[in-house]
DRENDO-1510 file (C-alpha; in Angstrom, 1 decimal, always signed):
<recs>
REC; n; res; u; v; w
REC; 1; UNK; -17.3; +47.8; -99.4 .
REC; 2; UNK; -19.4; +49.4; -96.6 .
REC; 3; UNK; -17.2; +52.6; -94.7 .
REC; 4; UNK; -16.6; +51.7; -91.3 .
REC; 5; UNK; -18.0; +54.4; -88.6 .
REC; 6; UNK; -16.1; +55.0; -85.4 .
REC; 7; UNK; -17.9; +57.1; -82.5 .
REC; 8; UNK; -16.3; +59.0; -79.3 .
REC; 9; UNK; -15.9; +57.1; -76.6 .
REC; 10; UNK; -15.9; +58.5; -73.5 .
REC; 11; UNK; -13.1; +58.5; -71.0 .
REC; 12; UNK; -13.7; +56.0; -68.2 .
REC; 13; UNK; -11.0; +57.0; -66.4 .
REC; 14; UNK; -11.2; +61.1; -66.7 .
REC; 15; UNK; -13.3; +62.7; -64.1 .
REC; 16; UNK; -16.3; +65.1; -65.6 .
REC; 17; UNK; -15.4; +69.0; -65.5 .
REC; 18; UNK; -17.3; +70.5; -62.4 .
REC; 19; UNK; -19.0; +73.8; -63.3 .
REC; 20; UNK; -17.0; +76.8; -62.1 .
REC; 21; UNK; -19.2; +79.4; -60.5 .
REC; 22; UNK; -17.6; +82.6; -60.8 .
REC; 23; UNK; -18.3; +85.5; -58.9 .
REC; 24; UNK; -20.2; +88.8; -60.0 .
REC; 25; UNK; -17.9; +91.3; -58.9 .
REC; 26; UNK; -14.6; +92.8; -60.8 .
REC; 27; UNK; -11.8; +90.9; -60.2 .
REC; 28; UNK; -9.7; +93.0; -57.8 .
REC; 29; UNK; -12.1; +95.8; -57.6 .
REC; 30; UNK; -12.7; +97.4; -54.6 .
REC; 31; UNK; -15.5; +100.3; -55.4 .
REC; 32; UNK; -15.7; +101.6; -51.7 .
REC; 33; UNK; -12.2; +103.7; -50.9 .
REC; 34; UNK; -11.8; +102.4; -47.3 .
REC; 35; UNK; -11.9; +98.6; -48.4 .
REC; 36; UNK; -8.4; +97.3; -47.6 .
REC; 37; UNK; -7.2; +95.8; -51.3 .
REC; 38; UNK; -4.9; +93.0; -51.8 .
REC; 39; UNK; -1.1; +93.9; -52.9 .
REC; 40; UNK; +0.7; +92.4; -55.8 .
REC; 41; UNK; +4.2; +91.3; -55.5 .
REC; 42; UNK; +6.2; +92.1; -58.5 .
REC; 43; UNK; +8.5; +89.5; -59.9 .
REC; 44; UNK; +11.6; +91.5; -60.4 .
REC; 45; UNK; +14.6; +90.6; -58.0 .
REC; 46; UNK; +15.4; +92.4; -55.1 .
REC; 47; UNK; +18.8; +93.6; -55.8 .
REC; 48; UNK; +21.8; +92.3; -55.0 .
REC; 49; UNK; +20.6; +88.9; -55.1 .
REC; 50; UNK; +22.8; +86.9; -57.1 .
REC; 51; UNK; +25.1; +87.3; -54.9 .
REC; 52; UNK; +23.9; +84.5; -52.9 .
REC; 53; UNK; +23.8; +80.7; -54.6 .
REC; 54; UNK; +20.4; +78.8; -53.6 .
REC; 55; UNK; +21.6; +76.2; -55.6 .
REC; 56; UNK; +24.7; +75.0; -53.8 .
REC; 57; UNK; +23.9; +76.8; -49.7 .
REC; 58; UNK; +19.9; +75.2; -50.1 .
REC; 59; UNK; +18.9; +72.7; -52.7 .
REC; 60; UNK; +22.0; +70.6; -53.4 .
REC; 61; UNK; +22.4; +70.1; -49.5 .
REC; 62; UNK; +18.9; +68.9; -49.5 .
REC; 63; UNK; +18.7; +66.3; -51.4 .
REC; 64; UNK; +20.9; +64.7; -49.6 .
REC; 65; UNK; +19.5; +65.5; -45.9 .
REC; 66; UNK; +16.6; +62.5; -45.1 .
REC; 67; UNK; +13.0; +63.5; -44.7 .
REC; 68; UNK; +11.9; +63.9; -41.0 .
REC; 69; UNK; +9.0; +63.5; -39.1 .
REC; 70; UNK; +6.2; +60.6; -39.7 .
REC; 71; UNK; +3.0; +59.7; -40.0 .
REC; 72; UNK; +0.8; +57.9; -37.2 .
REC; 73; UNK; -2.8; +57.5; -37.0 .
REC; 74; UNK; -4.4; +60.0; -35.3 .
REC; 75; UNK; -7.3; +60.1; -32.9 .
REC; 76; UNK; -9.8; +63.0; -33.8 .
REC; 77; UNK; -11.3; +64.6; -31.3 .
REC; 78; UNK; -15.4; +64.0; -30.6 .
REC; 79; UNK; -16.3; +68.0; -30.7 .
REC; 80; UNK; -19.1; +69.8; -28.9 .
REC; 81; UNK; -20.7; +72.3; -30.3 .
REC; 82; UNK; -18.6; +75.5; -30.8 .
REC; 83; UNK; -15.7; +73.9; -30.5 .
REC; 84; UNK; -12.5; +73.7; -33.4 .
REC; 85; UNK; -10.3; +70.7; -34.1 .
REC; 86; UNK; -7.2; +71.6; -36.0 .
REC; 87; UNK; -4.5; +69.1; -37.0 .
REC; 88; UNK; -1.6; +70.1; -39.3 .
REC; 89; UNK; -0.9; +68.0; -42.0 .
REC; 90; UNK; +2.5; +70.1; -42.5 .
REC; 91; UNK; +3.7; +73.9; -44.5 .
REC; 92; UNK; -0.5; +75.5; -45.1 .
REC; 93; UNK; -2.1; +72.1; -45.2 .
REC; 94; UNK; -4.5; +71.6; -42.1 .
REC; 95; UNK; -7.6; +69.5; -41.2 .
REC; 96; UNK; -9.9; +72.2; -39.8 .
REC; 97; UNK; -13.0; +70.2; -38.0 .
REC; 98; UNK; -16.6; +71.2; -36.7 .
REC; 99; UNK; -18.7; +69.2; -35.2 .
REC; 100; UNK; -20.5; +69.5; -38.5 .
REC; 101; UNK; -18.2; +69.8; -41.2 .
REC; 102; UNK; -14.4; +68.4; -42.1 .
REC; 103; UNK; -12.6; +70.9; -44.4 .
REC; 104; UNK; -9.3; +71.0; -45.5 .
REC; 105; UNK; -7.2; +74.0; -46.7 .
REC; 106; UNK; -4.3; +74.1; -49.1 .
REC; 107; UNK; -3.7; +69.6; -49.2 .
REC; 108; UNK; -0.4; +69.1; -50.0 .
REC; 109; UNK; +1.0; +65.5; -49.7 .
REC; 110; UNK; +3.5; +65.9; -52.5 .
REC; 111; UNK; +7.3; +64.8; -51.6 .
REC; 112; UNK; +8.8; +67.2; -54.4 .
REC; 113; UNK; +7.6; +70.5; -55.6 .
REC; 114; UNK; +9.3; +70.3; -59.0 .
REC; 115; UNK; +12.9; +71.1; -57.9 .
REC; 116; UNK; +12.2; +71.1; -53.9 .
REC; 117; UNK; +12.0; +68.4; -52.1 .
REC; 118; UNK; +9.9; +67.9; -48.9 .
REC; 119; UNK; +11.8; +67.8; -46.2 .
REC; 120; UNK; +9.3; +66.2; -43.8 .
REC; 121; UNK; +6.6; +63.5; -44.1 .
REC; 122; UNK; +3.1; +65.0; -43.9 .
REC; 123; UNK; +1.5; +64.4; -40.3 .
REC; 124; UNK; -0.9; +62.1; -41.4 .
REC; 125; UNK; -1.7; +59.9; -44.7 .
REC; 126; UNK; -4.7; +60.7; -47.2 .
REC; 127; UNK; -6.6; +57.4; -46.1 .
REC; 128; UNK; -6.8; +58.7; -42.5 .
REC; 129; UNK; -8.8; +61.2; -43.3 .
REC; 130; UNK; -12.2; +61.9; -42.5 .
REC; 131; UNK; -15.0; +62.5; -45.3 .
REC; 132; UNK; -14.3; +66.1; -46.3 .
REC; 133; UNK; -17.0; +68.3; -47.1 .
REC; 134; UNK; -16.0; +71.6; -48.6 .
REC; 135; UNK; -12.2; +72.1; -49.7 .
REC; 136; UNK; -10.2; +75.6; -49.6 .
REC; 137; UNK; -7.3; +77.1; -51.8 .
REC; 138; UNK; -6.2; +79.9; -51.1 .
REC; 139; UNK; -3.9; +80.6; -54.1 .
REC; 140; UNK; -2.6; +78.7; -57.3 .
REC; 141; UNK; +1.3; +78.5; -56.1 .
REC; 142; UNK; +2.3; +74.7; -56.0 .
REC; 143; UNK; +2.9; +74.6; -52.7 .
REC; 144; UNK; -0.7; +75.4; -52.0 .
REC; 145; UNK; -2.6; +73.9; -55.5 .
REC; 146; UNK; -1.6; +70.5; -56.1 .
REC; 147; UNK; -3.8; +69.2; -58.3 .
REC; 148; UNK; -1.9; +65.2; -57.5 .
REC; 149; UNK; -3.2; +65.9; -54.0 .
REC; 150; UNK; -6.9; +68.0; -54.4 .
REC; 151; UNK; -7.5; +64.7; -57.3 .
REC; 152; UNK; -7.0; +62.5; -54.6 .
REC; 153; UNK; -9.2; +64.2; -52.1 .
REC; 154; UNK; -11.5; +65.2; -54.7 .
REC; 155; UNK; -15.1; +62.7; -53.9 .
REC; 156; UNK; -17.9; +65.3; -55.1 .
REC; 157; UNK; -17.7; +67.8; -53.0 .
REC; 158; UNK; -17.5; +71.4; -53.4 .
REC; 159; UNK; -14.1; +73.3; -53.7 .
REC; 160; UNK; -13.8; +77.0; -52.8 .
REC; 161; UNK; -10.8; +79.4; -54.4 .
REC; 162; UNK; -10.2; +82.8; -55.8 .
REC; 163; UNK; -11.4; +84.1; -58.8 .
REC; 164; UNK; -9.8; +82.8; -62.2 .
REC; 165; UNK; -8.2; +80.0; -60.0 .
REC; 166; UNK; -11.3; +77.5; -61.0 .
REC; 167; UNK; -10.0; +76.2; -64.4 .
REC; 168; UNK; -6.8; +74.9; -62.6 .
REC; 169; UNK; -9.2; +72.7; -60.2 .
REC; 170; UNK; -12.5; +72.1; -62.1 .
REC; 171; UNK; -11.4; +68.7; -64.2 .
REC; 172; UNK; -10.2; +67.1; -60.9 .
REC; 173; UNK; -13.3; +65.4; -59.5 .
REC; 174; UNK; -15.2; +67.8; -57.5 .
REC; 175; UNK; -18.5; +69.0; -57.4 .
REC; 176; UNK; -18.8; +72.4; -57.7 .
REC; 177; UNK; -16.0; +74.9; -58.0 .
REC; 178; UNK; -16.7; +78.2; -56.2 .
REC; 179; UNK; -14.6; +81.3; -57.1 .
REC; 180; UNK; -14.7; +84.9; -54.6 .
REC; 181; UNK; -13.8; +87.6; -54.7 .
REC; 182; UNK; -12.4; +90.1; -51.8 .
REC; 183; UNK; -14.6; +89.9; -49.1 .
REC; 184; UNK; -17.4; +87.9; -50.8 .
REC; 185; UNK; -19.1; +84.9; -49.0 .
REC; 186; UNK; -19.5; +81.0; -49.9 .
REC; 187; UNK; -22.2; +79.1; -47.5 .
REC; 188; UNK; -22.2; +75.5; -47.3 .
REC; 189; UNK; -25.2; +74.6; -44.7 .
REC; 190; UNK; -24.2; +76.1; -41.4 .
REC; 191; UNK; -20.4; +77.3; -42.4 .
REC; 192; UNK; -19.6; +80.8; -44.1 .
REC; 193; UNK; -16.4; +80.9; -45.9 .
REC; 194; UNK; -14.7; +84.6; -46.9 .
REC; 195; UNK; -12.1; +85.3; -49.4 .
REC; 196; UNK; -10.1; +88.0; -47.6 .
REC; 197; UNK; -6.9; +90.0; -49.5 .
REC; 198; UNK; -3.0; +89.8; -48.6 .
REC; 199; UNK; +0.3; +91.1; -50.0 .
REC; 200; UNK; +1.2; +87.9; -52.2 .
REC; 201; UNK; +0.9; +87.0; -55.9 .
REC; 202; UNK; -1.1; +84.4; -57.6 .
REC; 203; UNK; +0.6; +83.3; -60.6 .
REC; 204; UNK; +0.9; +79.7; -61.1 .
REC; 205; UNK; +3.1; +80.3; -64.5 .
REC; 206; UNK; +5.1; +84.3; -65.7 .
REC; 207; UNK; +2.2; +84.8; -67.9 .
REC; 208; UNK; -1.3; +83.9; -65.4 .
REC; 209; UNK; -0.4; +87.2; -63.4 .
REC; 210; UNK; -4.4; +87.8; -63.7 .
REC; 211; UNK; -4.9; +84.8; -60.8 .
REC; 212; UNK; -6.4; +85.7; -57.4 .
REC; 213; UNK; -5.1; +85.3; -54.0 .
REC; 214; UNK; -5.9; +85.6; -50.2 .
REC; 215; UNK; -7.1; +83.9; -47.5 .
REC; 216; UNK; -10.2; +83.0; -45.9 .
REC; 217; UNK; -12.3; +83.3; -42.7 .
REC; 218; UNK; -14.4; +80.6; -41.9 .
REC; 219; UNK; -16.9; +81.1; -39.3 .
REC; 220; UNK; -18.8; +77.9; -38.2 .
REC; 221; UNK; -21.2; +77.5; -35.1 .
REC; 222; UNK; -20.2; +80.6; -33.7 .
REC; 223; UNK; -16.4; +80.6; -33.6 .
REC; 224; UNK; -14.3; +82.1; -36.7 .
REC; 225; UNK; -10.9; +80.8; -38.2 .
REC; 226; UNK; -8.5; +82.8; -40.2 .
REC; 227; UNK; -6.6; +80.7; -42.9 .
REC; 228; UNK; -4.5; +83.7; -44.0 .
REC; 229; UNK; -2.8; +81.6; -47.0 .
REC; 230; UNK; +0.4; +83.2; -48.1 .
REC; 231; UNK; +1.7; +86.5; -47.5 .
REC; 232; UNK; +4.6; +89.3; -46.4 .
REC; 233; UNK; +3.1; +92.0; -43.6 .
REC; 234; UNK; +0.4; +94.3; -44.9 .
REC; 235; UNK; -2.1; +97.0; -43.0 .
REC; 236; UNK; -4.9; +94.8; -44.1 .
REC; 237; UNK; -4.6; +92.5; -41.1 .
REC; 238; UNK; -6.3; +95.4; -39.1 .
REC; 239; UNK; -9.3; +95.8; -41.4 .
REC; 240; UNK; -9.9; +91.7; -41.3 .
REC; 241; UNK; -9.5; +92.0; -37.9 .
REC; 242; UNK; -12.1; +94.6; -37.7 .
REC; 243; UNK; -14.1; +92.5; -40.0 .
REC; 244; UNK; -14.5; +90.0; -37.9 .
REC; 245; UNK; -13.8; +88.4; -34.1 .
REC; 246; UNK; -11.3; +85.8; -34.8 .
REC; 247; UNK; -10.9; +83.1; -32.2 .
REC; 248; UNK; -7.6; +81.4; -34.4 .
REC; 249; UNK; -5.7; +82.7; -36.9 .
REC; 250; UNK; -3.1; +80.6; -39.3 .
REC; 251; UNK; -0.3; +82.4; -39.7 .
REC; 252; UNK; +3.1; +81.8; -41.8 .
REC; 253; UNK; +6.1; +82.6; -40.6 .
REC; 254; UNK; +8.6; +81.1; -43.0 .
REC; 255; UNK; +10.2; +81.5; -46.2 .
REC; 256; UNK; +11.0; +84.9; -45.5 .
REC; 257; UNK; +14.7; +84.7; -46.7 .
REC; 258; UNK; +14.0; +83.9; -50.3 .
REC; 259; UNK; +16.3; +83.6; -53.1 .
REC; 260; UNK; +15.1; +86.4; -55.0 .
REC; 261; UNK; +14.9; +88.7; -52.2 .
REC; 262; UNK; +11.2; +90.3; -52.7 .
REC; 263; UNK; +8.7; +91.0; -49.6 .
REC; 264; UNK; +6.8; +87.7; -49.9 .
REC; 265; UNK; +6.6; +86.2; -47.0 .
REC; 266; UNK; +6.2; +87.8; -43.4 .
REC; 267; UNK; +8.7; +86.5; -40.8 .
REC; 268; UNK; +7.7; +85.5; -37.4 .
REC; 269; UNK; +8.5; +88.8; -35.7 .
REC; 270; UNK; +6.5; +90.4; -38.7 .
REC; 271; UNK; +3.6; +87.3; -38.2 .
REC; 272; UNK; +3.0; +88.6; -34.2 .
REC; 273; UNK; +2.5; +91.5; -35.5 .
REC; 274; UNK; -0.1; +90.4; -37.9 .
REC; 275; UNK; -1.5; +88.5; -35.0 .
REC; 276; UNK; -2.1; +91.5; -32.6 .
REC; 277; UNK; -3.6; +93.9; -36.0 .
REC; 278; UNK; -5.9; +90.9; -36.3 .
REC; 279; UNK; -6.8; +91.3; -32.4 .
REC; 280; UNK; -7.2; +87.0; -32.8 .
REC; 281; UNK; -7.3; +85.5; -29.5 .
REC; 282; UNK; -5.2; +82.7; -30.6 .
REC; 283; UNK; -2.3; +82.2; -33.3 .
REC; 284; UNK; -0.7; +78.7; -34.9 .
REC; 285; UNK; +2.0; +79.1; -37.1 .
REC; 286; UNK; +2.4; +77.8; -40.6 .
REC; 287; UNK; +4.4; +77.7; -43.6 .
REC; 288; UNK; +7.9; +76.4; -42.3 .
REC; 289; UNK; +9.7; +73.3; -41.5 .
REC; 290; UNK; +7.8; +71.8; -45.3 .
REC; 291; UNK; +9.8; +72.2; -47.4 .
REC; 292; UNK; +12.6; +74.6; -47.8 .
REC; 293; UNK; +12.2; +77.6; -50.0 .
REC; 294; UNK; +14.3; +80.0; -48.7 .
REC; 295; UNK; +17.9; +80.1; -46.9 .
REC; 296; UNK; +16.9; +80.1; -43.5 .
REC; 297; UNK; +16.9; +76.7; -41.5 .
REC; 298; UNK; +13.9; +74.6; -40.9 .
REC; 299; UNK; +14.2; +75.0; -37.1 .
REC; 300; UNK; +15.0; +78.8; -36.9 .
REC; 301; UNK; +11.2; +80.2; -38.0 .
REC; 302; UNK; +9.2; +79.2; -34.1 .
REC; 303; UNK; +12.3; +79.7; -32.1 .
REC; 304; UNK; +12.4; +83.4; -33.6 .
REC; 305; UNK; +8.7; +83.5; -33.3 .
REC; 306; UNK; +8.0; +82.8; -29.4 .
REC; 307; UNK; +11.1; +85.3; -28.4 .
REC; 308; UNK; +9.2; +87.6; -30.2 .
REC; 309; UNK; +6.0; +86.5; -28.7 .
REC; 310; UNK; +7.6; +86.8; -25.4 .
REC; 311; UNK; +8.9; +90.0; -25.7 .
REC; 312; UNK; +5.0; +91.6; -26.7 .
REC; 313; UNK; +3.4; +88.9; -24.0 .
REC; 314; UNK; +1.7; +87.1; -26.3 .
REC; 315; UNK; +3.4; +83.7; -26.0 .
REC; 316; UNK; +0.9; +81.7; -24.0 .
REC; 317; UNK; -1.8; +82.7; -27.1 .
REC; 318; UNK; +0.3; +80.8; -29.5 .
REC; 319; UNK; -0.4; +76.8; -30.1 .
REC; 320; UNK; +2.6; +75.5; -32.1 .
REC; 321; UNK; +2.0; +72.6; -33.4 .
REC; 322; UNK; +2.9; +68.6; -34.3 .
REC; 323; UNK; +2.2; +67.3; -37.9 .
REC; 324; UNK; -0.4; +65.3; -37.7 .
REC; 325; UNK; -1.5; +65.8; -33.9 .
REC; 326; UNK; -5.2; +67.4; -33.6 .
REC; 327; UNK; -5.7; +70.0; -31.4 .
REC; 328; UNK; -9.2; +71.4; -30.0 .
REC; 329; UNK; -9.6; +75.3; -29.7 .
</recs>
């Protein structure tokens, strides 16, 4: 009786591994002593902290509470040279737009994070978008890496993250995958994308503690952006801001009340001043009103931030935002 031979068969359905392009430097090195280095958050408790519940004052109330906000079409903006369209798909997730280019940072359209649910719809649906030629992570947290979401915006295009982030990204349908580190450059044709440090942590699991983090300048056509990704106050934002001119930077200014009680987010009185080390001319808030990570309300983050702004003068340099509304700067 003849042996019957089976073969491999590829996979029609799995996208091919992108090659992950890893940079030359040390991970977390900085070899020159006045190079501002990024700060690691520690996962021990702040404490005193069970002396709150999260479960029964934040994430038994929301599953209850309906999802606000919704999801219209939107009108981009027909840009002229130099100009910046922003529209904020909700939490770090934003549409930045040349009139060259279509990037997106940090796409999150996921309604639950595991346990937390999203507490409002994002600003506009994944087939409005444009074509997107480069996308940005900034760290592997799931509020900011979902792979559900980068597969879906994934068409062969290049993806940009921090180092030892690639293998998280590289099976999803993109490209190329482009790992920095500190204050190393990505160019894509007339953009230049830098992986800048912040006081955060990059650990997707307990034991990946060896994951970058940051955020990144993009400077397109003259004009620079500052994606800052997630992050408690740290002196670094004066040596970015020496670094380079920025015209907007995309600050966070919630989750600053977590359940564990560590420094790792900054609030908004702690984001303006961020905003005035950075010397930015202009300032949007982010990372509030998504989903609820921490015990203060939805609403409370920009009410806190423009007394503060008001207080230092800065108020008429902040845009806050709609979901899903584009802006031109």
């Amino acid at each position: 009786m003849r042996r019957l031979e089976f073969f491999p068969v590829a996979n029609p359905f799995r996208k091919p591994r992108a090659e992950i392009k890893k940079s030359e430097k040390a991970n977390g090195v900085h070899p020159a002593a006045h190079v501002t280095a990024a700060r690691k958050v520690g996962l021990k408790p702040k404490q005193g902290w069970q002396k709150r519940n999260f479960l029964t004052e934040v994430l038994i109330p929301s599953l209850f509470e309906p999802r606000s906000g919704e999801h219209a079409e939107p009108t981009f903006p027909e840009l002229k040279d130099g100009e910046i369209g922003l529209t904020w798909i909700g939490h770090a997730s934003f549409l930045i737009q040349t009139r060259e280019h279509n990037l997106l940072v940090d796409p999150n359209w996921a309604k639950w994070l595991k346990v937390f649910k999203r507490m409002k719809h994002p600003g506009l649906q994944l087939h409005h978008l444009p074509a997107i030629d480069v996308v940005l992570v900034t760290h592997a947290h799931f509020d900011h890496l979902d792979r559900r979401s980068l597969r879906q915006v994934a068409s062969d295009q290049p993806i940009v993250v921090p180092f030892e982030v690639g293998n998280l990204v590289h099976d999803l349908g993109f490209k190329s995958v482009h790992e920095l580190h500190y204050w190393e450059d990505y160019l894509h044709g007339s953009l230049k994308i830098t992986l800048t440090p912040c006081h955060h942590w990059g650990a997707r699991m307990l034991h990946d503690s060896h994951r970058g983090f940051g955020g990144f300048i993009i400077e397109a056509g003259g004009r620079t952006i500052f994606h800052c990704g997630d992050t408690a106050y740290f002196e670094g934002f004066k040596e970015i801001g020496q670094r380079h001119k920025i015209d907007v930077a995309l600050l966070p200014i919630g989750a600053y009340d977590p359940p564990t009680g560590r420094d790792v987010h900054m609030n908004p009185e702690e984001a303006v001043r961020a905003f005035i080390d950075l010397g930015a001319k202009q300032m949007v808030p982010m990372h509030y009103g998504t989903f609820r990570l921490s015990y203060e309300p939805l609403h409370e983050p920009p009410a806190r931030l423009m007394a503060c702004a008001q207080e230092h003068g800065v108020a008429d340099r902040i845009s806050v935002m709609t979901e899903g509304q584009p802006m031109v700067f």
